[in-house]
C-alpha positions in Angstrom: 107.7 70.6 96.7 110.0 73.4 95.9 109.1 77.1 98.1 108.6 79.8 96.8 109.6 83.2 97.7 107.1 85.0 99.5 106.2 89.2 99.1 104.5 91.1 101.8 103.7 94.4 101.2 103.8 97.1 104.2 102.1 100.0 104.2 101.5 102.2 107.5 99.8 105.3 108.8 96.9 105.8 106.8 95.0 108.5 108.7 91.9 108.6 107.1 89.4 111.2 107.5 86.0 111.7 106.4 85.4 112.7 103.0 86.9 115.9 101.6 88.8 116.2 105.3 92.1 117.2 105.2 94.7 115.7 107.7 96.1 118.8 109.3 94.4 120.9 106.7 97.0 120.1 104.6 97.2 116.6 103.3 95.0 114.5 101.7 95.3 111.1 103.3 92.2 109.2 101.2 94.3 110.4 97.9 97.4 109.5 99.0 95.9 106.1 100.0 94.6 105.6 96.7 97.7 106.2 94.9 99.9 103.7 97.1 96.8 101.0 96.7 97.3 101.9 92.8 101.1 100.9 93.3 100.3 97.9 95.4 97.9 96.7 92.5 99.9 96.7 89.5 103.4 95.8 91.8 105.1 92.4 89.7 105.3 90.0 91.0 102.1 89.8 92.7 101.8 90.5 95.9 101.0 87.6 98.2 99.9 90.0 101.1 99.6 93.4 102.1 100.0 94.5 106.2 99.0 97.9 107.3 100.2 98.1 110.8 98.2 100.6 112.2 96.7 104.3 112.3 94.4 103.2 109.8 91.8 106.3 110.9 92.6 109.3 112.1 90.1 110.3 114.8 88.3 107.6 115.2 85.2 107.7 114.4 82.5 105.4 112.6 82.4 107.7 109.4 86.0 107.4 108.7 86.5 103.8 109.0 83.5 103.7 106.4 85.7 105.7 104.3 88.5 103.8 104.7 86.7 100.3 103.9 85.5 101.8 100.7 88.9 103.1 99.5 90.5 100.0 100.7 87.6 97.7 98.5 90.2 98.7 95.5 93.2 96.7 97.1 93.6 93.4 94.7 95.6 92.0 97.4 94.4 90.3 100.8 95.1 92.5 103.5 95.3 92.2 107.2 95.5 94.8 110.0 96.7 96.2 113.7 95.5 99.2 115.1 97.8 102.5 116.0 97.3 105.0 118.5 95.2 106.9 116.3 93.0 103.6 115.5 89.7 102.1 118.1 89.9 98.2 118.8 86.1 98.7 118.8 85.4 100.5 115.8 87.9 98.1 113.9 86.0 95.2 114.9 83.0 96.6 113.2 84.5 97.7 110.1 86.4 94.8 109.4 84.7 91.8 110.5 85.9 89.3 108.5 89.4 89.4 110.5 89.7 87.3 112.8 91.6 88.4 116.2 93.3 85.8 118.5 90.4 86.8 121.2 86.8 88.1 121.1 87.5 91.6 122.8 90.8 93.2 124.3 93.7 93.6 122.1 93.8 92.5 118.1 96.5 90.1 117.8 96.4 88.0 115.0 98.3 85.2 113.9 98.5 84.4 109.6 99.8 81.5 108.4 101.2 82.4 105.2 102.6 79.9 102.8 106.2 78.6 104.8 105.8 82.0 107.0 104.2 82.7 110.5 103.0 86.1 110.7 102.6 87.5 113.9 100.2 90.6 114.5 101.0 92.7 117.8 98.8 94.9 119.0 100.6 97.8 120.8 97.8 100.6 121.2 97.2 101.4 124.4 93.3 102.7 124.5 93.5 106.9 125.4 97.2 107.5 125.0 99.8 107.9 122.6 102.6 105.5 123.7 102.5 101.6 122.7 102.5 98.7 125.4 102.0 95.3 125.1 100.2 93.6 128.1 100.5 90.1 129.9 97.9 88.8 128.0 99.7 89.9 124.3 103.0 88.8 125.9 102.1 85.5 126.4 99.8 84.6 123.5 102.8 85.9 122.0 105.0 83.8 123.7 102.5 80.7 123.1 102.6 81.3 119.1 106.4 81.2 118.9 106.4 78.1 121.2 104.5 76.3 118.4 106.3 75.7 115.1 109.5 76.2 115.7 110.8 75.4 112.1 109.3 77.8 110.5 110.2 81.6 110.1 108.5 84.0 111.6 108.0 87.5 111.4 106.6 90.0 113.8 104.2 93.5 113.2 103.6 96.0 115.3 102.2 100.1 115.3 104.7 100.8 118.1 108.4 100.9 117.2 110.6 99.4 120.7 113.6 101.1 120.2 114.3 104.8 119.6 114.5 106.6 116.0 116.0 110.2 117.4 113.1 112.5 117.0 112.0 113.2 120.4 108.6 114.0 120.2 107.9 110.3 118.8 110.7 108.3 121.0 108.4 109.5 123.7 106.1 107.4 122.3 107.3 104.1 121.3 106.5 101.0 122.9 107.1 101.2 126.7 108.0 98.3 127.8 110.5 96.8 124.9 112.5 94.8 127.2 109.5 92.1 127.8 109.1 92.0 123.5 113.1 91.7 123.4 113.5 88.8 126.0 110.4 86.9 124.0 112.1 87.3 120.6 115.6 86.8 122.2 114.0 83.0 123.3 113.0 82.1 119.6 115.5 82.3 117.0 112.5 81.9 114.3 111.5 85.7 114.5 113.8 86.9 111.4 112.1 90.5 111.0 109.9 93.3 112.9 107.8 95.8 111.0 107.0 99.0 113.0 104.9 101.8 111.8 103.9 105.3 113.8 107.0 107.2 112.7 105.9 108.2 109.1 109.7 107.2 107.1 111.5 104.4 106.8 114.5 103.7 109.5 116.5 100.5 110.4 118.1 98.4 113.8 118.9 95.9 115.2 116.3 94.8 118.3 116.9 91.6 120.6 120.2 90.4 117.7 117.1 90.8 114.7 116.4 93.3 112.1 113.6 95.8 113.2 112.8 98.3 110.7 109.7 101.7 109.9 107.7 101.6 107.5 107.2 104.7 105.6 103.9 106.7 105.2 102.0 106.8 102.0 101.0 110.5 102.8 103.2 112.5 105.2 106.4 112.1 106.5 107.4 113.1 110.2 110.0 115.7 110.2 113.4 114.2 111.0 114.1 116.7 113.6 117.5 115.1 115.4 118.4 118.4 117.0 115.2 119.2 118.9 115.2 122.4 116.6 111.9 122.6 115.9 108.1 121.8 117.5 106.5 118.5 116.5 106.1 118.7 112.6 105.8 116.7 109.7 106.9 117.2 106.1 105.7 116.5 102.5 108.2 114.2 101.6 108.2 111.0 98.3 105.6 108.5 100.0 106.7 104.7 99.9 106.0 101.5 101.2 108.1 98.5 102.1 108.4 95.2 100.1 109.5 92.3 102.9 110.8 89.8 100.0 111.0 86.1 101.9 113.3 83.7 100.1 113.7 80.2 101.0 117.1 79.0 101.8 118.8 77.1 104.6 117.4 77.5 108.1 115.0 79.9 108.1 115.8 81.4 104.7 116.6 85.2 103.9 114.6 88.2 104.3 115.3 91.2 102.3 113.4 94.5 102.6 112.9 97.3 99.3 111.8 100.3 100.0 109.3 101.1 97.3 108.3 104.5 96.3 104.7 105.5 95.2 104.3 107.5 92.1 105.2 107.3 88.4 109.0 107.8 87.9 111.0 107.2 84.5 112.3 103.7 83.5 112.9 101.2 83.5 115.9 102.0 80.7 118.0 99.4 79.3 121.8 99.5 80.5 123.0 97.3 77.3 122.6 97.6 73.4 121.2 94.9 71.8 125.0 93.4 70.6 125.2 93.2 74.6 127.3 96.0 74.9 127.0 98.5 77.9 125.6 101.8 76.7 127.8 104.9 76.1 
């Protein structure tokens, strides 16, 4: 049978409220939401999954993963989710509890076999704080996952990025101990991509010899202060998403990332006439 190519949608940093709450008093999170889940919904081709890694609610609280579950009963494409630092493993549980984690309590990992893909869902929240972690028992279910399959590619999602991006105020809280994730990956050559969140826009590495790369934020963007100029702050900047495009190929085949902004923009225009020639 011949693969297909394989499109995972990655959206990040929801930070819903309750209804008619403003994040910050400023941005509407549950609107912005609904206008990336609009984009995700008529993308083409059709989207084969969609992976919101982390940050989901704001506070937490009961009311605003109620909202959430509502505005997220208009996504036409399965979904599956981490929590951020923003998010409760408790409160997740309940609200989505047709997901199921790699244990009954403790952190929700998940593992999704997707088509020729392993998916690979870290959870780096570390309950009370701002700063990710992954502990022993993440490590090694980690660890055990990647021992098992080893033809097939796999990619890795987590809230927590485990390198630093520049702005300081966020670097402070990335995932503490990176070097334990690195010498996992470093071990099994199958991991071909990690998708971070927490930042709010879109950067790119390289982590343990692999591509590692933020997701944008369908709302607000975190202020790329590279200076220290300026207090923790955030901007209203295009929102976006990433595309992770998988194409089969030899070894573990190719992944390609697209940025993909949210919103209704010209095009698409033709570059050619109709006799073929390029237009003037």
């Amino acid at each position: 049978m011949t693969k297909s190519p394989v499109h995972i949608a990655q959206i990040s940093d929801l930070h819903i409220k309750t209804p008619g709450r403003l994040a910050y008093r400023r941005v509407d999170t549950a609107l912005a939401l609904s206008r990336c889940i609009a984009e995700l919904n008529r993308f083409e081709p059709k989207l084969d999954l969609v992976v919101i890694s982390g940050d989901l609610a704001d506070t937490p609280s009961s009311a605003e993963y109620e909202h959430l579950t509502d505005l997220l009963g208009e996504l036409r494409t399965p979904f599956v989710a981490i929590p951020g630092n923003h998010d409760s493993r408790e409160l997740m549980r309940i609200a989505l509890p047709g997901h199921p984690y790699a244990g009954p309590s403790g952190p929700l990992n998940r593992h999704v076999q997707l088509a020729e893909l392993d998916l690979i869902l870290l959870d780096s929240s570390v309950p009370g704080h701002p700063h990710g972690e992954l502990d022993p028992q993440s490590l090694d279910w980690l660890d055990a996952i990647l021992s098992t399959g080893a033809g097939r590619p796999a990619l890795l999602f987590l809230h927590h990025p485990p390198f630093a991006a520049g702005i300081w105020h966020m670097d402070r809280q990335n995932l503490r101990n990176a070097d334990d994730l690195a010498a996992i990956v470093a071990r099994h050559p199958r991991v071909q991509l990690i998708g971070c969140g927490h930042v709010h826009r879109a950067a790119l590495t390289r982590f343990a010899g692999i591509p590692c790369t933020i997701c944008p934020a369908p709302n607000h963007a975190v202020d790329l202060d590279l200076a220290m100029l300026r207090p923790p702050s955030f901007r209203i900047e295009p929102p976006a998403f990433h595309l992770h495009a998988w194409f089969p190929g030899p070894g573990f085949g190719t992944v390609v990332t697209h940025q993909i902004p949210i919103g209704d923009f010209e095009g698409p225009h033709p570059f050619f006439n109709e006799d073929g020639t390029l237009i003037d």
